[in-house]
C-alpha positions in Angstrom: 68.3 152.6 54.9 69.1 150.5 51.9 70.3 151.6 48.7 67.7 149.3 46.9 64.1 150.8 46.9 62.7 147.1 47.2 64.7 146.5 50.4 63.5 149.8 51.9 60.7 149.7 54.8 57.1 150.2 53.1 56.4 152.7 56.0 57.6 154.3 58.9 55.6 152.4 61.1 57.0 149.2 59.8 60.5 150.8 60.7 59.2 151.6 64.1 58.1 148.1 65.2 61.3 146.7 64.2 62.9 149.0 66.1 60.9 148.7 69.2 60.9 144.8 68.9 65.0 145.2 68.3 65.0 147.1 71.6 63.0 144.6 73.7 65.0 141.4 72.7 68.4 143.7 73.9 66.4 144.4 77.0 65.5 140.7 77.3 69.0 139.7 77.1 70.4 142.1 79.6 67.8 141.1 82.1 69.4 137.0 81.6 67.8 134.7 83.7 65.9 137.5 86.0 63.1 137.9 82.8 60.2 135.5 83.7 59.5 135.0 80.0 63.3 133.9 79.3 63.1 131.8 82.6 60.0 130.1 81.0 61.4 129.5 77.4 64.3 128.4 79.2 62.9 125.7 80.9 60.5 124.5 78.3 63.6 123.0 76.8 63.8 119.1 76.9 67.5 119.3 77.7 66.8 121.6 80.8 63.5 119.1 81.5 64.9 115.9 81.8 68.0 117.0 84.1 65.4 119.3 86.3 63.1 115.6 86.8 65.8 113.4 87.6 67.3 115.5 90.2 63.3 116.2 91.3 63.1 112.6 91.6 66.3 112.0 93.4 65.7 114.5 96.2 62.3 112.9 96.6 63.6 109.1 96.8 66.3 110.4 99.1 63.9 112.4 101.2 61.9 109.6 101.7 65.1 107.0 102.4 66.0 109.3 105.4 62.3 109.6 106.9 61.8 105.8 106.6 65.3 105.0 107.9 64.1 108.1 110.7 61.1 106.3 111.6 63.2 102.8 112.2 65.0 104.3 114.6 62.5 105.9 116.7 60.5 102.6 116.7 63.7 100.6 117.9 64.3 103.5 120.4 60.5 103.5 121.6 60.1 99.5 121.3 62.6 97.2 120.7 64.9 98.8 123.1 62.5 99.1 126.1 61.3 95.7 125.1 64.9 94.5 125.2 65.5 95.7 128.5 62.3 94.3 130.1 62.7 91.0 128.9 66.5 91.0 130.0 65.9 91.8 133.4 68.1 93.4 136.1 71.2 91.3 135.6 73.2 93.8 138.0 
């Protein structure tokens, strides 16, 4: 309680709520990253954003690197190579 009445709660109510919201913030913070509304404030943040999208985007362009490079092999296993061999001939 302050010394000064004009820095005093008005009511014990008004005491209470502070208290309760004091308690919830310390609760928020020992819960860290576990608290869905921390998580979310968290990653509204541009600087959490930006690095989340480009690494988003770069498992996407790689994904799609390896199944385009996938589906060259199995055409030159399943074409070109059979096609290869028939047009070769039995040369043994």
């Amino acid at each position: 309680m302050a010394k000064d009445p004009g820095s005093r709660y008005p009511s014990a109510a008004e005491m209470a709520r502070d208290i309760v919201n004091c308690r919830d913030a310390l609760k928020s913070e020992v819960a860290g990253i576990f608290n869905i509304r921390n998580l979310f404030k968290t990653l509204r943040r541009l600087s959490v954003i930006v690095p989340g999208l480009i690494g988003l985007v770069a498992v996407a362009s790689l994904a799609f690197m390896f199944s385009s490079r996938q589906a060259k092999v199995r055409w030159a296993r399943g074409v070109a190579l059979p096609e290869i061999r028939r047009l070769i001939g039995p040369t043994l």
